[in-house]
The first five atom37 places (N, CA, C, CB, O) and aatype in JSON, in Angstrom:
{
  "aatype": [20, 20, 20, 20, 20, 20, 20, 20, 20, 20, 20, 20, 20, 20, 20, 20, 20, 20, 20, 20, 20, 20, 20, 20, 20, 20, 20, 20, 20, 20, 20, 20, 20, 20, 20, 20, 20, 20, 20, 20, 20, 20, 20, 20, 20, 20, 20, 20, 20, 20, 20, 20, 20, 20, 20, 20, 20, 20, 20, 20, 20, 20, 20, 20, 20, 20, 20, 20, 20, 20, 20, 20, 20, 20, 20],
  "atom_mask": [
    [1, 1, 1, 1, 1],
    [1, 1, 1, 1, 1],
    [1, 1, 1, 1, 1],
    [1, 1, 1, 1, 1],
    [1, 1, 1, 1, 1],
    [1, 1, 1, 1, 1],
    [1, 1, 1, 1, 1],
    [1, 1, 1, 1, 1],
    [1, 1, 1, 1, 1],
    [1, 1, 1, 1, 1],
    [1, 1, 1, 1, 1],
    [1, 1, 1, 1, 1],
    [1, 1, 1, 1, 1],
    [1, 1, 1, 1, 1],
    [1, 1, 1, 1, 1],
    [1, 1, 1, 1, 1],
    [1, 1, 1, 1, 1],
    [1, 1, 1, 1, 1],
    [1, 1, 1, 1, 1],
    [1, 1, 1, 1, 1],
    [1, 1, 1, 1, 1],
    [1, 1, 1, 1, 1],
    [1, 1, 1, 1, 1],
    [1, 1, 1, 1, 1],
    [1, 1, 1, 1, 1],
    [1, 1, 1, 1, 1],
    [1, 1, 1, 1, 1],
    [1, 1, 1, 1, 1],
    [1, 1, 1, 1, 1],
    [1, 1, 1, 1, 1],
    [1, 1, 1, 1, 1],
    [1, 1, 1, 1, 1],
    [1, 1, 1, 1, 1],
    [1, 1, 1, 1, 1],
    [1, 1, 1, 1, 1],
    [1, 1, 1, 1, 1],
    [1, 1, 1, 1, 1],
    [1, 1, 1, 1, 1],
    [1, 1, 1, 1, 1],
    [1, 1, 1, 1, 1],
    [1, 1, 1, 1, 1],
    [1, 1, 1, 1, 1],
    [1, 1, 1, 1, 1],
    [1, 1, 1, 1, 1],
    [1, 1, 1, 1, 1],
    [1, 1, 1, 1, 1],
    [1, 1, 1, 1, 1],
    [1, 1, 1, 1, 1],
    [1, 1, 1, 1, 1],
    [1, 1, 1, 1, 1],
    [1, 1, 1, 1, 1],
    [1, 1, 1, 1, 1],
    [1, 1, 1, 1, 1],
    [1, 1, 1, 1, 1],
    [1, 1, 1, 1, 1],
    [1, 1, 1, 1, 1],
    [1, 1, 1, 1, 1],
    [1, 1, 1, 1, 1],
    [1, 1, 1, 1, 1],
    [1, 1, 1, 1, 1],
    [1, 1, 1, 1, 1],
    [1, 1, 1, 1, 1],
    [1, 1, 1, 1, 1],
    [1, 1, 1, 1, 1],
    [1, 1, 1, 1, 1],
    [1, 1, 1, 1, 1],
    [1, 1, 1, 1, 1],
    [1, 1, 1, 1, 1],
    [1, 1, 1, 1, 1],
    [1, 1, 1, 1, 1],
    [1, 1, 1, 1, 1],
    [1, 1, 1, 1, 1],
    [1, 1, 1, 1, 1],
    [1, 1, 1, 1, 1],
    [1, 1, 1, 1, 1]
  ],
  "atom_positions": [
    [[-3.54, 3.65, -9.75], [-3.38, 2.24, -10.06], [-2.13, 1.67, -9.4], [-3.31, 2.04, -11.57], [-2.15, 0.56, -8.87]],
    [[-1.18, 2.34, -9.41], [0.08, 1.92, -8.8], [0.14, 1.34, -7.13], [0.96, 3.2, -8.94], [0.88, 0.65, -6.44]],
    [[-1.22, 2.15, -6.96], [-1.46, 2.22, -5.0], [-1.9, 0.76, -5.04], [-3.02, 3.56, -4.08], [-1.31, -0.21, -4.57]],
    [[-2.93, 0.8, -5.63], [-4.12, -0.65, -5.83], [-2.93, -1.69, -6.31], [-5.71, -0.43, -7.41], [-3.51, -2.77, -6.16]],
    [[-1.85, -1.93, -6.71], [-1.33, -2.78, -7.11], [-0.61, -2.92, -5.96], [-0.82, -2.66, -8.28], [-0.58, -4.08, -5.53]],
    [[-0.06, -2.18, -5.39], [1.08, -2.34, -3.95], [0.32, -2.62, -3.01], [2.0, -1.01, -3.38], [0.91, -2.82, -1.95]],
    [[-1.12, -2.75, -2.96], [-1.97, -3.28, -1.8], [-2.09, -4.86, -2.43], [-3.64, -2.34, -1.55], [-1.74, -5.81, -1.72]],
    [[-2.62, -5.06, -3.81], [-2.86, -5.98, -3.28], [-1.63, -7.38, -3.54], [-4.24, -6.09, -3.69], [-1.94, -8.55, -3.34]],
    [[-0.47, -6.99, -3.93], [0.81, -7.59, -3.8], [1.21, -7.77, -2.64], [1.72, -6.99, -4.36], [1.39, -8.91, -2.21]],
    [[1.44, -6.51, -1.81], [1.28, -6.56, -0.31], [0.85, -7.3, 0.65], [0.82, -5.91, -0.03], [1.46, -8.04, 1.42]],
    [[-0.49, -6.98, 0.53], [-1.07, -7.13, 1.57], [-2.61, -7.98, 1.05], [-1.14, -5.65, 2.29], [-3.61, -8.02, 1.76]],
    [[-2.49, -8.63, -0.36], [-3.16, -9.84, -0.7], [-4.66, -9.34, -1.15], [-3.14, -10.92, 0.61], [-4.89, -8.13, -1.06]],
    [[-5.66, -10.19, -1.61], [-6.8, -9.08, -2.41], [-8.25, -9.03, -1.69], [-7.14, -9.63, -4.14], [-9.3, -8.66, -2.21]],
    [[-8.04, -9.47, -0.43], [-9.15, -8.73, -0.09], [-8.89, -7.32, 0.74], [-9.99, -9.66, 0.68], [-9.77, -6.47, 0.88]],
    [[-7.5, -7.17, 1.3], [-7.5, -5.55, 1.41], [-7.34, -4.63, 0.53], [-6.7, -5.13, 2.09], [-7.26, -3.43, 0.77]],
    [[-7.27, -5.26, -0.72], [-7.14, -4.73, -2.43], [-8.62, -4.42, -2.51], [-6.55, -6.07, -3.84], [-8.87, -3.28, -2.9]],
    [[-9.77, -5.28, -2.18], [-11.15, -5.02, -2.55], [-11.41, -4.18, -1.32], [-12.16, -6.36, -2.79], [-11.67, -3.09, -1.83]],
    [[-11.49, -4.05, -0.24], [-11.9, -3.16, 0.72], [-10.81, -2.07, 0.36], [-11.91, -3.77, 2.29], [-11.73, -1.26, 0.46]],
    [[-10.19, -1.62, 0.18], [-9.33, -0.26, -0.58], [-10.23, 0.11, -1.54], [-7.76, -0.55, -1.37], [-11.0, 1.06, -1.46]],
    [[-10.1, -0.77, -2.63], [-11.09, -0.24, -3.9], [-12.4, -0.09, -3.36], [-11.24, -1.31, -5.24], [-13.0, 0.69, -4.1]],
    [[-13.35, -0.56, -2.12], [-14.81, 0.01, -1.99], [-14.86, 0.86, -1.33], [-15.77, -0.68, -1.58], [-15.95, 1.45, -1.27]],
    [[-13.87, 1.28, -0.61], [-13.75, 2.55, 0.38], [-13.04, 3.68, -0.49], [-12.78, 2.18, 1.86], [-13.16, 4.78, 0.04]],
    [[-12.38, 3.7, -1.6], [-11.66, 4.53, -2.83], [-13.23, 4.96, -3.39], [-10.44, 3.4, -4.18], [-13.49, 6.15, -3.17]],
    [[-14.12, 4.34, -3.94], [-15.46, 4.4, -4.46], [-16.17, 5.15, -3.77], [-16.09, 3.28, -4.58], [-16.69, 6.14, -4.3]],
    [[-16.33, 4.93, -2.77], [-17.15, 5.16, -1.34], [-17.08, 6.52, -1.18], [-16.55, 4.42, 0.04], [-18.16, 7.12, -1.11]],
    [[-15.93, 7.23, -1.11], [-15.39, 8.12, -1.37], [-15.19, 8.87, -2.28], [-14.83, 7.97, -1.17], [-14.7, 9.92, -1.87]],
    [[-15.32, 8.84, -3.29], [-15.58, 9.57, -4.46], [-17.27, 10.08, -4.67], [-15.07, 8.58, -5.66], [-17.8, 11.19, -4.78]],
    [[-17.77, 8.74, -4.66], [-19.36, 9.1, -4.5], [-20.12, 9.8, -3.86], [-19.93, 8.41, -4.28], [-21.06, 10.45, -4.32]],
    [[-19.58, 9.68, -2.06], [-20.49, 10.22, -1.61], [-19.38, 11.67, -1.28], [-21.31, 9.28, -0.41], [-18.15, 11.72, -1.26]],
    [[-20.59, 12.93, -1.03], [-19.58, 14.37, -0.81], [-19.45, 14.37, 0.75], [-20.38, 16.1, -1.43], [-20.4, 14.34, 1.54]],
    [[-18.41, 14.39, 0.99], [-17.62, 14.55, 2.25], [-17.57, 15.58, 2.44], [-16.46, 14.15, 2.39], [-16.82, 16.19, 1.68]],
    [[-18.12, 16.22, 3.27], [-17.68, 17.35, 4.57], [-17.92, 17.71, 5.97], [-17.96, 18.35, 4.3], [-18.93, 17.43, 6.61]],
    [[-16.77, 18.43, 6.44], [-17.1, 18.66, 7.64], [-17.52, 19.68, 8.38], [-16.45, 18.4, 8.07], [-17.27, 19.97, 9.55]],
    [[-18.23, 20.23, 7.51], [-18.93, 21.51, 8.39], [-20.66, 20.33, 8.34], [-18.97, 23.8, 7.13], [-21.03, 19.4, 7.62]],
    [[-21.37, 21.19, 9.75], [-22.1, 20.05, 9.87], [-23.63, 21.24, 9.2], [-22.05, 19.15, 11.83], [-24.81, 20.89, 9.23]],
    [[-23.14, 22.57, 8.69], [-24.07, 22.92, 8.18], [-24.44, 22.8, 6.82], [-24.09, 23.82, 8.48], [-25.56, 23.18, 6.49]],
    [[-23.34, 22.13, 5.63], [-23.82, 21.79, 4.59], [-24.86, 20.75, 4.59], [-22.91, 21.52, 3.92], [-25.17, 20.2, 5.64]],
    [[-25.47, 20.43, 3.37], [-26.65, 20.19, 3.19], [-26.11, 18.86, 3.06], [-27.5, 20.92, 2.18], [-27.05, 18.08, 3.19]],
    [[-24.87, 18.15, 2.84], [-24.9, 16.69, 2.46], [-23.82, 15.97, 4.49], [-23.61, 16.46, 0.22], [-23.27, 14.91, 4.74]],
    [[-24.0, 17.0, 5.18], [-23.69, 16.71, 6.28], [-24.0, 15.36, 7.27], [-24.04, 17.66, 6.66], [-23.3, 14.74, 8.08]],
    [[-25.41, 15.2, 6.81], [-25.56, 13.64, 7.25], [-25.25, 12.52, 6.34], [-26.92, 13.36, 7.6], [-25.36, 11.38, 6.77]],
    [[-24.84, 12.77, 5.0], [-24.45, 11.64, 4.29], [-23.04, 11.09, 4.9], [-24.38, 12.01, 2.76], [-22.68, 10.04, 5.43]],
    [[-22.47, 12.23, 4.58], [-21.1, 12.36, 5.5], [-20.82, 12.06, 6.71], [-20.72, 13.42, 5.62], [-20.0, 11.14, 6.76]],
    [[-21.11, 12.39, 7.59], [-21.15, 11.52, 8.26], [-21.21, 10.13, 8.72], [-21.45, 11.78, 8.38], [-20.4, 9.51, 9.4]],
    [[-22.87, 9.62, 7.98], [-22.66, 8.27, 8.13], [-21.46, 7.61, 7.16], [-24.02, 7.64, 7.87], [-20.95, 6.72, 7.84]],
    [[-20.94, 7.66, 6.12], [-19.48, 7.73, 5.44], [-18.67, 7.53, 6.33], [-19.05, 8.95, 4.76], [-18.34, 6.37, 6.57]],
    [[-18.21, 8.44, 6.95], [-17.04, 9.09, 8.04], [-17.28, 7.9, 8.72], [-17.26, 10.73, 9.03], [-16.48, 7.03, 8.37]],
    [[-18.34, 7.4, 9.86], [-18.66, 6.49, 10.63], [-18.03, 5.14, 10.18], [-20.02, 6.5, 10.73], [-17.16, 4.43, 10.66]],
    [[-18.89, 5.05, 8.96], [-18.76, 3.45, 8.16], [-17.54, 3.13, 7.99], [-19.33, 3.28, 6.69], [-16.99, 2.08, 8.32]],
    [[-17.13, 3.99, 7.49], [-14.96, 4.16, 7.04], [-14.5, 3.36, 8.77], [-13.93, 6.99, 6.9], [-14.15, 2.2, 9.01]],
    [[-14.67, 4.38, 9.58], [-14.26, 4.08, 11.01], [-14.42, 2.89, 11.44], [-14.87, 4.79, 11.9], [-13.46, 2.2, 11.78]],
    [[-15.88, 2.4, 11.51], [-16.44, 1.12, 12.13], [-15.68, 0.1, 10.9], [-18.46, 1.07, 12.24], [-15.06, -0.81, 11.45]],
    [[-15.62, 0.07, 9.77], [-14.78, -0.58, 9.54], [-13.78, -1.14, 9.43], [-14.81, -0.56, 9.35], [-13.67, -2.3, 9.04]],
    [[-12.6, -0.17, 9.86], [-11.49, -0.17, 10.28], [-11.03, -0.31, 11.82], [-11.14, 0.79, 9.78], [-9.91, -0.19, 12.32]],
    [[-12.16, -0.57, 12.33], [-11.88, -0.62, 13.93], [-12.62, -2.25, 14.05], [-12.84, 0.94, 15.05], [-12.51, -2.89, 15.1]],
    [[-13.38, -2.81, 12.83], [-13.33, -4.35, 13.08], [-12.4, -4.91, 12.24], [-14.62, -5.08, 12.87], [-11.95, -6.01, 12.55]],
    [[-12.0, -4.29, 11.11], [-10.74, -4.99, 11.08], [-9.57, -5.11, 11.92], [-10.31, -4.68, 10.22], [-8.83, -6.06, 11.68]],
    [[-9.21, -4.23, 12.98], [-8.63, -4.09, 13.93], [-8.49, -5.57, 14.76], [-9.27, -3.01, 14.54], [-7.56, -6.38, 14.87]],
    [[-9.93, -5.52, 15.28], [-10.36, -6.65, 16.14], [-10.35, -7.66, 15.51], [-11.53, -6.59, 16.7], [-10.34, -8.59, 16.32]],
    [[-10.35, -8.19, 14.09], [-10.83, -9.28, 13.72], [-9.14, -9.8, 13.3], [-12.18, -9.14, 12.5], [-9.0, -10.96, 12.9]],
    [[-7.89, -8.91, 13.42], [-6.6, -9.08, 12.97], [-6.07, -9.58, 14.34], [-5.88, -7.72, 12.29], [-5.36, -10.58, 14.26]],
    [[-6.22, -9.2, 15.26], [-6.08, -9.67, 16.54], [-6.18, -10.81, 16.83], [-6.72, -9.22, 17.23], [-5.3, -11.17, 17.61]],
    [[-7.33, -12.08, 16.37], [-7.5, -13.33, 15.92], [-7.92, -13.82, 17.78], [-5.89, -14.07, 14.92], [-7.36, -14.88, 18.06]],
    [[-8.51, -13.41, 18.63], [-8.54, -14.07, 19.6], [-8.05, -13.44, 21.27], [-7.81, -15.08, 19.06], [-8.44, -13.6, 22.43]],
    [[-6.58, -12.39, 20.27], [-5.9, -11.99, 21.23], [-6.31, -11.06, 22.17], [-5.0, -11.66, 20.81], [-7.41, -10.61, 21.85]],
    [[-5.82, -10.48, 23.39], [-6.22, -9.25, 24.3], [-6.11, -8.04, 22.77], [-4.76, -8.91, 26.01], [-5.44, -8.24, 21.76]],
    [[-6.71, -7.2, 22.97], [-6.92, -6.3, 21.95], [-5.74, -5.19, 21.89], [-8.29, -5.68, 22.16], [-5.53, -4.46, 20.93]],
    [[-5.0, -5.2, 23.15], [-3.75, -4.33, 23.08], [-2.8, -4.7, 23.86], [-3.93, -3.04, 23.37], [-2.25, -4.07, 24.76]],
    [[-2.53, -6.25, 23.29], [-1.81, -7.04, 23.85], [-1.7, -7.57, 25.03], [-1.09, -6.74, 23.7], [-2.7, -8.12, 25.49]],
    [[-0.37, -7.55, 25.89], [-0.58, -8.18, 27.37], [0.27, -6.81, 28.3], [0.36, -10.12, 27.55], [1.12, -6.03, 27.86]],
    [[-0.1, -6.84, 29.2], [0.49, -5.72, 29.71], [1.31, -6.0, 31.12], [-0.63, -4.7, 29.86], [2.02, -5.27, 31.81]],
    [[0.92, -7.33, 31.22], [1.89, -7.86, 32.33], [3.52, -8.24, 32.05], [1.22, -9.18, 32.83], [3.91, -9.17, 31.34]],
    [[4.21, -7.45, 32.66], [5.59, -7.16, 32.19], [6.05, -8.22, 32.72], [6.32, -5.88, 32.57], [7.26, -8.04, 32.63]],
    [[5.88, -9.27, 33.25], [6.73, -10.72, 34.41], [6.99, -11.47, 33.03], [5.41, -11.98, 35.97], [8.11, -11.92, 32.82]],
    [[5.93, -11.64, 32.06], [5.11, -12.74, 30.8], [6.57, -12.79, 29.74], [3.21, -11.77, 29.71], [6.55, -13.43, 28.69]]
  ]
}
């Protein structure tokens, strides 16, 4: 509870609600990484979803910008 409160004081409540559905997300489904257990494709797509989500929040924080800034050193 202490985490969930410093997020969303922080960093305001919708990264408070995407914390708490990815905290859930995670509990629910069984995570592992051997790809011979039997819940190996749940996991996975998990693993993925976590990722792809965090790689459009990436892009969508960027607001417009080059995605890893500017790289022309003259600017």
């Amino acid at each position: 509870m202490v985490l969930f409160t410093f997020v969303m004081i922080r960093f305001g409540l919708l990264a408070a609600l995407v914390a708490l559905f990815i905290v859930n997300v995670c509990q629910i489904v069984p995570l592992s990484l051997d790809m011979t257990h039997w819940s190996a494709a749940g996991s996975n797509q998990t693993i993925g979803l976590v990722i792809a989500l965090t790689l459009f929040a990436f892009y969508a924080s960027r607001a417009g910008q080059p995605l890893f800034g500017k790289f022309d050193a003259n600017r």
